[in-house]
N, C-alpha and C positions, 0 to 999 in steps of 0.2 A: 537427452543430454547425458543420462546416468549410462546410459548404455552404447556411448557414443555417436548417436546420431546426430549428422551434422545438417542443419538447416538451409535450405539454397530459397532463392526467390516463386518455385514451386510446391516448395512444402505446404499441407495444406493447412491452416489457421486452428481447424478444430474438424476431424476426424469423427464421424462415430459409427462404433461399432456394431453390428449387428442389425436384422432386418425390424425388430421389436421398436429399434427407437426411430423408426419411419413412417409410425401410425398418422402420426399430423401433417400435414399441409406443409405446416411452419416447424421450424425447431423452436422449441419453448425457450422460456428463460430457466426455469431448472433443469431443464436436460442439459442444456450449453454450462449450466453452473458444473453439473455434474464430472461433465468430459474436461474441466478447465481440472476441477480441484485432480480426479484423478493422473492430469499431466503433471501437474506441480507434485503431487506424491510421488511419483515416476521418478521426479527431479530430485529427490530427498529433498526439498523442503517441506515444511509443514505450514504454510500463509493460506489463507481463505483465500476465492478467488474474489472477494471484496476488497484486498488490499491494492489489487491489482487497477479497479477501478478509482481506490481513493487516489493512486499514485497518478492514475490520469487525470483525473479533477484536480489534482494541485497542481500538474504542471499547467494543464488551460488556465488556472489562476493566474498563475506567472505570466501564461501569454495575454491574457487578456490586461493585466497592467503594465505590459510592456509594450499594447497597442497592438501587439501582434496578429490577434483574431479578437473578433464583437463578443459582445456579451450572449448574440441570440446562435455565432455559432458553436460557442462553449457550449451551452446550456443543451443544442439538439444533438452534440455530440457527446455529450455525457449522458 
């Protein structure tokens, strides 16, 4: 965003760079931490990429007292 890039329905969610961070199977939970905090710095802001998560758990709160979604699929989507 800092640098104008504008986001279409292809852009990809979370990028990473380099052939280093392809030793696993899977993407970890710290490396995926890693490449999040790095985009948000990118962005000038300064948020953990933990805010990001709490910001989704409140809104499923919301959905879940508004009937909107269950409580089990809150819980496996958080």
């Amino acid at each position: 965003m800092a640098n104008g890039e504008k986001l279409t329905d292809s852009s990809p969610l979370i990028a990473l760079e380099g052939p280093e961070n392809l030793v696993h199977e899977r993407m970890r939970t710290q490396l995926v931490s890693r490449e999040i905090r790095k985009a948000i710095r990118k962005s000038n802001f300064q948020w953990r990429p933990y805010v990001l998560r709490a910001y989704f758990s409140s809104a499923l709160d919301v959905c879940e007292n508004k009937g909107l979604v269950s409580h089990n699929w809150r819980e496996y989507w958080t």
